[in-house]
Biopython code that builds the backbone (N, CA, C, O; Angstrom):
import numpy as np
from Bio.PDB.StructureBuilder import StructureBuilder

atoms = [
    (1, "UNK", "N", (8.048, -17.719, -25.045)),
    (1, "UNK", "CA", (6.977, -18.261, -24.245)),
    (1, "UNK", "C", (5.737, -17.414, -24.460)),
    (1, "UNK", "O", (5.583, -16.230, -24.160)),
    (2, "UNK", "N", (5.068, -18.068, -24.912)),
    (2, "UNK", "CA", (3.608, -17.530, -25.059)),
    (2, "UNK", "C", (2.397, -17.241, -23.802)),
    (2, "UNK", "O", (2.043, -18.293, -23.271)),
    (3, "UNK", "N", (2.197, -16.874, -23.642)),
    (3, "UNK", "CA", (0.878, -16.278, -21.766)),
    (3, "UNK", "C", (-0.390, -16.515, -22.882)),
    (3, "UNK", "O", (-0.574, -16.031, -23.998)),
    (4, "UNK", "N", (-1.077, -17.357, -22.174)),
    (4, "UNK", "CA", (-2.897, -17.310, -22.946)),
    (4, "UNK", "C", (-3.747, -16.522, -21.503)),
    (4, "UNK", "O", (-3.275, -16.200, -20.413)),
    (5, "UNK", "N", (-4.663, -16.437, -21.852)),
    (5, "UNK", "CA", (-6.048, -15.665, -21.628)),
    (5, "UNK", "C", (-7.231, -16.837, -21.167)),
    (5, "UNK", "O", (-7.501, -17.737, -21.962)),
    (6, "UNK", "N", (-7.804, -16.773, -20.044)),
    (6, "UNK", "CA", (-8.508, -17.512, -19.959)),
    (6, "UNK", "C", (-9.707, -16.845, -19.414)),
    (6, "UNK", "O", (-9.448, -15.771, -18.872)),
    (7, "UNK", "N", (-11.108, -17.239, -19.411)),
    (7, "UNK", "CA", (-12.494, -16.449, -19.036)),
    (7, "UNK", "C", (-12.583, -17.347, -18.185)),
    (7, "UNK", "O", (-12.560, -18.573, -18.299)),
    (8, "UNK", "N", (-12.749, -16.294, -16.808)),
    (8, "UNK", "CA", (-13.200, -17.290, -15.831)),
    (8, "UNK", "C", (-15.092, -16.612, -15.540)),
    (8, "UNK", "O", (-15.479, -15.446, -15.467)),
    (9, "UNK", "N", (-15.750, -17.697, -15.458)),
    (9, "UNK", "CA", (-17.170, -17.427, -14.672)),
    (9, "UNK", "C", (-17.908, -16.756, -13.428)),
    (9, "UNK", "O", (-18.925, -16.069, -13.331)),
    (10, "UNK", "N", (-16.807, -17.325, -12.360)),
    (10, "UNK", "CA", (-16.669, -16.692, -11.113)),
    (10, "UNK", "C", (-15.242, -16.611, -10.682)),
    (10, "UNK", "O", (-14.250, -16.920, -11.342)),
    (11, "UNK", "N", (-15.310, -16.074, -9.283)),
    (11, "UNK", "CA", (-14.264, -15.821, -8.658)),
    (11, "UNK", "C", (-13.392, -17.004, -7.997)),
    (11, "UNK", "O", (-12.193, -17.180, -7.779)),
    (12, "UNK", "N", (-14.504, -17.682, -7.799)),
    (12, "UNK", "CA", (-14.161, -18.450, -6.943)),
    (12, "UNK", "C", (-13.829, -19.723, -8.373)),
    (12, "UNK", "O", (-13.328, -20.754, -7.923)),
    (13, "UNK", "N", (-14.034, -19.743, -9.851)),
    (13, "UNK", "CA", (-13.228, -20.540, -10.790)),
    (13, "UNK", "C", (-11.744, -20.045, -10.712)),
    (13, "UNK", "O", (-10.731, -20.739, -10.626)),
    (14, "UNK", "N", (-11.881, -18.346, -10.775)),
    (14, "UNK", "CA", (-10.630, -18.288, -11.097)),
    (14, "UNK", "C", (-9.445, -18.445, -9.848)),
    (14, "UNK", "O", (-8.287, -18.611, -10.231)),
    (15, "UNK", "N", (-9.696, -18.399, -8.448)),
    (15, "UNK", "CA", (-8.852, -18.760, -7.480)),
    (15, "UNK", "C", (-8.756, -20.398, -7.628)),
    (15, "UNK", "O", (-7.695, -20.881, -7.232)),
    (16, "UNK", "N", (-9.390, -20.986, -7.965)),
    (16, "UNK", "CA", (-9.208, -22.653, -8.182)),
    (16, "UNK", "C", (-8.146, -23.042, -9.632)),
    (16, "UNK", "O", (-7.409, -24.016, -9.790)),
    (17, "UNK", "N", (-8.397, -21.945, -10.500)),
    (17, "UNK", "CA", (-7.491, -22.011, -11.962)),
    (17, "UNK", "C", (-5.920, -21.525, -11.508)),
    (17, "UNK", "O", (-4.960, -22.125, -11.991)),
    (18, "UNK", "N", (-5.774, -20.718, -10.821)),
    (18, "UNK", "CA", (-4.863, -19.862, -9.969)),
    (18, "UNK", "C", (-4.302, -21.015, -8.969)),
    (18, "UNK", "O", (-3.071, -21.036, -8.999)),
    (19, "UNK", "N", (-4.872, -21.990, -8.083)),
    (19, "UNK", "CA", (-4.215, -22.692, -7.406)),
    (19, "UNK", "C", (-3.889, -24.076, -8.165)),
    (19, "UNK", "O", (-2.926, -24.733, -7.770)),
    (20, "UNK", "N", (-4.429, -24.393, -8.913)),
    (20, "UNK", "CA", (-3.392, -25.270, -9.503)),
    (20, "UNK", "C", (-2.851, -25.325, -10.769)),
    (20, "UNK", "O", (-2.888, -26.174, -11.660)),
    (21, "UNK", "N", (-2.238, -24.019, -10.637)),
    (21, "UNK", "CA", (-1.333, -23.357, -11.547)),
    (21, "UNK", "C", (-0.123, -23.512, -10.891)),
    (21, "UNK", "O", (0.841, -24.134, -11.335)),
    (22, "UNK", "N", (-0.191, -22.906, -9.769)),
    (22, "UNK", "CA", (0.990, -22.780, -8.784)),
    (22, "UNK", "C", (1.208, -24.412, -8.025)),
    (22, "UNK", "O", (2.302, -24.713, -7.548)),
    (23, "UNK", "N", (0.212, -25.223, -8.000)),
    (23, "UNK", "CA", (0.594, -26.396, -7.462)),
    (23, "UNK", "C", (1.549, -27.269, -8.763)),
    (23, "UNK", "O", (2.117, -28.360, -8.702)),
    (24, "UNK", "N", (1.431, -26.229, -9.966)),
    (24, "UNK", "CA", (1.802, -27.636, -11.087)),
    (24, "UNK", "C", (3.240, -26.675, -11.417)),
    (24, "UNK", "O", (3.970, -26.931, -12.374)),
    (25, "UNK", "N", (3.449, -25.761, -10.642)),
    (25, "UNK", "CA", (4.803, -25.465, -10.768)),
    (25, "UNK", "C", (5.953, -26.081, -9.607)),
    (25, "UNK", "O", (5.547, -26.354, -8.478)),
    (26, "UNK", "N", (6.985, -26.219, -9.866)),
    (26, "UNK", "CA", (7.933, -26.788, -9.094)),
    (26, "UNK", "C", (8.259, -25.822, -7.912)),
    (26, "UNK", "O", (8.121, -24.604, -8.032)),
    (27, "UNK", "N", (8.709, -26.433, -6.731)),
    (27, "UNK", "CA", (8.908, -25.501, -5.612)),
    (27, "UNK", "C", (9.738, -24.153, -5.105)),
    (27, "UNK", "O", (9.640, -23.259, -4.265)),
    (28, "UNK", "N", (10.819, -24.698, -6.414)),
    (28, "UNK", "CA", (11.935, -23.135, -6.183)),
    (28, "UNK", "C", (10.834, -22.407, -6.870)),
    (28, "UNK", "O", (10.117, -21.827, -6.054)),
    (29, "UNK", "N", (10.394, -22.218, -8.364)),
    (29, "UNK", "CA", (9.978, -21.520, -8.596)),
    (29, "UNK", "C", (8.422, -20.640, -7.751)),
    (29, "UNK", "O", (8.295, -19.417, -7.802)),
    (30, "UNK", "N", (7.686, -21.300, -7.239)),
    (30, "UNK", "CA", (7.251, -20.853, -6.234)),
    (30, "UNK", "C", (8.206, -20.052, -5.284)),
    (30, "UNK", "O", (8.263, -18.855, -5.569)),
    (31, "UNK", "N", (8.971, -20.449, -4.214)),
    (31, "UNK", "CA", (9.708, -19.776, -3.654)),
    (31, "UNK", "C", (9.871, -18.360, -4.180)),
    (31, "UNK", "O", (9.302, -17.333, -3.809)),
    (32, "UNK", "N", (10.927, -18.574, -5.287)),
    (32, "UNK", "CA", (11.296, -17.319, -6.465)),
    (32, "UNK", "C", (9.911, -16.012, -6.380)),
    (32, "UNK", "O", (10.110, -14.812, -6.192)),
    (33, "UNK", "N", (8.660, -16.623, -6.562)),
    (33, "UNK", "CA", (7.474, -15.948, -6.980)),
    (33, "UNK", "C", (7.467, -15.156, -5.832)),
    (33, "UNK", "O", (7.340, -13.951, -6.049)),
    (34, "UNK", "N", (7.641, -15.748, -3.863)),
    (34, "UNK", "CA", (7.197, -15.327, -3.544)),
    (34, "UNK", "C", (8.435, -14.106, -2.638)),
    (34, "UNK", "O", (8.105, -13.146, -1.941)),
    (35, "UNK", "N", (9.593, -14.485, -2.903)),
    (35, "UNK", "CA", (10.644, -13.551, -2.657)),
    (35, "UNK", "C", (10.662, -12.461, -3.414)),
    (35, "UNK", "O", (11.139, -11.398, -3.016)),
    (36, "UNK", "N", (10.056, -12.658, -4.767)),
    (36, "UNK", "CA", (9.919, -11.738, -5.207)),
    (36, "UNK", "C", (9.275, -10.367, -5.420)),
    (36, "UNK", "O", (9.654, -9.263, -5.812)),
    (37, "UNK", "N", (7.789, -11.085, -4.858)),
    (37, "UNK", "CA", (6.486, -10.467, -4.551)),
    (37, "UNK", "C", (6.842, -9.439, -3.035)),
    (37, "UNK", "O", (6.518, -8.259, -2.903)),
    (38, "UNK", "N", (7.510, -10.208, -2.120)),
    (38, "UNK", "CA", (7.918, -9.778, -0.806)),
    (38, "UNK", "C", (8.841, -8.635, -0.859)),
    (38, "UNK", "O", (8.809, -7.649, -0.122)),
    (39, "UNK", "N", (9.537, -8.839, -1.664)),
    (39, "UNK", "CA", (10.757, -7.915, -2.375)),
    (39, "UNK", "C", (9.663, -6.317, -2.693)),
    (39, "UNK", "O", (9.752, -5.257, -2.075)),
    (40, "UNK", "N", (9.099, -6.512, -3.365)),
    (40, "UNK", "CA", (7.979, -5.352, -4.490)),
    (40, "UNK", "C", (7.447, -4.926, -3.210)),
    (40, "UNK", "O", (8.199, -4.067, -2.749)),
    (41, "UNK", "N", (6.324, -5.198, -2.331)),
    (41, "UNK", "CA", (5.766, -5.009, -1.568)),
    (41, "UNK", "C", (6.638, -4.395, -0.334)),
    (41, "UNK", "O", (6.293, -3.488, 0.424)),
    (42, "UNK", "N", (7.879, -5.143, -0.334)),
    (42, "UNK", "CA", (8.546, -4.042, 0.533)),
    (42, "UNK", "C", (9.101, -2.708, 0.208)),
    (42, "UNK", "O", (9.240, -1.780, 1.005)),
    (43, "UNK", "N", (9.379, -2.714, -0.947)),
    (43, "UNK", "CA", (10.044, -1.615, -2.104)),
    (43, "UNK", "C", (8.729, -0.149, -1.703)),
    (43, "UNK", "O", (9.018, 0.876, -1.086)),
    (44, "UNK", "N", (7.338, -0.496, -2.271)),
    (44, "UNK", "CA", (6.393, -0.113, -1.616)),
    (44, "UNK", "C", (5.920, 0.099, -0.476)),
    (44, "UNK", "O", (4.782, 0.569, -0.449)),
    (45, "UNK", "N", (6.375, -0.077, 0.379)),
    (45, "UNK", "CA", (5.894, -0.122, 2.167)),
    (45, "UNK", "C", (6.845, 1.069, 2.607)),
    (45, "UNK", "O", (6.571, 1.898, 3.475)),
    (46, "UNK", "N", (8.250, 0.999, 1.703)),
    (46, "UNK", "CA", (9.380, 2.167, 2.122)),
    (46, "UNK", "C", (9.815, 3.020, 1.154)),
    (46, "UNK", "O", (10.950, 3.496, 1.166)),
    (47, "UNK", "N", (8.972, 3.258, 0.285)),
    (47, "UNK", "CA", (8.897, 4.081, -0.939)),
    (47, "UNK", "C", (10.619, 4.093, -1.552)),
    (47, "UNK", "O", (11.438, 5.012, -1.586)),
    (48, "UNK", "N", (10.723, 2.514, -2.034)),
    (48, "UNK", "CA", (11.789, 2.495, -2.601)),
    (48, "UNK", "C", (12.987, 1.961, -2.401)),
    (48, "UNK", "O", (13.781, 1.468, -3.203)),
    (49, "UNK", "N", (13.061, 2.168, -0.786)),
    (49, "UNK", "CA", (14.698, 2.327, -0.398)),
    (49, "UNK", "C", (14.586, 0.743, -0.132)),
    (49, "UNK", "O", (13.491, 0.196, -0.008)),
    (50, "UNK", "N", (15.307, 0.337, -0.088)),
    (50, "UNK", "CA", (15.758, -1.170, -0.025)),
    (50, "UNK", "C", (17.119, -0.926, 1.225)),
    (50, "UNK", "O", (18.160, -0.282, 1.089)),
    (51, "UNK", "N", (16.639, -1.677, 2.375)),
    (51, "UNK", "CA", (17.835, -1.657, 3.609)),
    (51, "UNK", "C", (18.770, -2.967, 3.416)),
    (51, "UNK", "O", (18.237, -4.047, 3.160)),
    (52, "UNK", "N", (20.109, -2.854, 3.538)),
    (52, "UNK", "CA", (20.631, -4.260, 3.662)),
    (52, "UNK", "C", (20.729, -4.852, 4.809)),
    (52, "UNK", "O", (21.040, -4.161, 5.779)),
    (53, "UNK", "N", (20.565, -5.816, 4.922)),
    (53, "UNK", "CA", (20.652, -6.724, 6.218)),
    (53, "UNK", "C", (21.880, -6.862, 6.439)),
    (53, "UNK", "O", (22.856, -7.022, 5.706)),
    (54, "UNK", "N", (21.664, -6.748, 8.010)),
    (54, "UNK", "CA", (23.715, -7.187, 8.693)),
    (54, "UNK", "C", (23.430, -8.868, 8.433)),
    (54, "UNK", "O", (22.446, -9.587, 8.261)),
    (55, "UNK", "N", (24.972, -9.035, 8.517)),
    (55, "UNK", "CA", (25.417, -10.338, 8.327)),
    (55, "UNK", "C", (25.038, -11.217, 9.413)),
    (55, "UNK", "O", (24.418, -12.278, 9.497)),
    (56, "UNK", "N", (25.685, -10.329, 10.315)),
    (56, "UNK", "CA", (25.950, -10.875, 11.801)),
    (56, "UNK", "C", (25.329, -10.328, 13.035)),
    (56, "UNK", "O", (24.422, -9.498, 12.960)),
    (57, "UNK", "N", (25.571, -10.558, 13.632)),
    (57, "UNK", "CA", (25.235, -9.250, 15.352)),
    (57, "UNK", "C", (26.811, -8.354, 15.214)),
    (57, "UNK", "O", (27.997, -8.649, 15.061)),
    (58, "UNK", "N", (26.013, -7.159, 15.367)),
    (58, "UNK", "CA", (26.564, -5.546, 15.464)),
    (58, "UNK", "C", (27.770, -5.818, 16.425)),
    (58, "UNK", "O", (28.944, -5.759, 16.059)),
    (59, "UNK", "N", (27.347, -6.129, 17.728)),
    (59, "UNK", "CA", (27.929, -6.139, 19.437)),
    (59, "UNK", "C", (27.224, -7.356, 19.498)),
    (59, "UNK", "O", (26.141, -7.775, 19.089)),
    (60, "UNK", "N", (28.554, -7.962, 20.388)),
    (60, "UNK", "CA", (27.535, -9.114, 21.466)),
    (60, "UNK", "C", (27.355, -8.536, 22.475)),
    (60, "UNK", "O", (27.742, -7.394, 22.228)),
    (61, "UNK", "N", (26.923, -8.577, 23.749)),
    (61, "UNK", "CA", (26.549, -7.959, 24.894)),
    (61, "UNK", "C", (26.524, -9.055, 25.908)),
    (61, "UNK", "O", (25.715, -9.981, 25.860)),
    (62, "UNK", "N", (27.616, -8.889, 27.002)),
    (62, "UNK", "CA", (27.143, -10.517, 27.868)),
    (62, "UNK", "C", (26.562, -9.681, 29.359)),
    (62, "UNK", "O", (26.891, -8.712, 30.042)),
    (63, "UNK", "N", (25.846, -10.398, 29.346)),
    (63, "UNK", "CA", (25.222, -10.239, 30.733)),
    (63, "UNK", "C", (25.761, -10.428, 31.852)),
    (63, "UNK", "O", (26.429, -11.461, 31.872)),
    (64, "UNK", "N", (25.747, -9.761, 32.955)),
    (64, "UNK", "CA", (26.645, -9.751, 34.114)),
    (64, "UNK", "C", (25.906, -11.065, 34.882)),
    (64, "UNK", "O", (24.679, -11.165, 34.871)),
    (65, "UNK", "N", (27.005, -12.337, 35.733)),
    (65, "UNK", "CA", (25.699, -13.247, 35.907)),
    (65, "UNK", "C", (25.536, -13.329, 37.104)),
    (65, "UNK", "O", (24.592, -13.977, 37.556)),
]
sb = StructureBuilder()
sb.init_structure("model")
sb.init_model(0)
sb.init_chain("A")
sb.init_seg("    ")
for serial, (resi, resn, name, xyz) in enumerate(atoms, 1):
    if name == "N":
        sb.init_residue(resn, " ", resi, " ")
    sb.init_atom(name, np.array(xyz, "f"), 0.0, 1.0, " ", f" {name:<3s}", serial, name[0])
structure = sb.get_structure()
């Protein structure tokens, strides 16, 4: 797969070249882009460490009624 290069004029061409780029891609792959992005940015926010998520609830806890 080849990536081209494009000159944009302004800013505001290239956020319009940029949005329907992503509109002419299909929706998982969007998704994908943005789990992924979320992923990086969290990697960065905690210098690295990646936490796993519980499955479930730890304890249930019932309230006295």
């Amino acid at each position: 797969m080849y990536q081209t290069a494009k000159i944009c004029n302004s800013h505001k061409e290239m956020k319009a070249d940029e949005y329907r780029y992503w509109q002419s891609r299909p929706v998982w792959e969007r998704m994908d882009a943005v789990s992924a992005l979320t992923t990086v940015l969290y990697e960065m926010k905690t210098g690295g460490a990646i936490v796993q998520r519980l499955e479930g609830p730890l304890v249930v806890l019932r309230r006295p009624s």
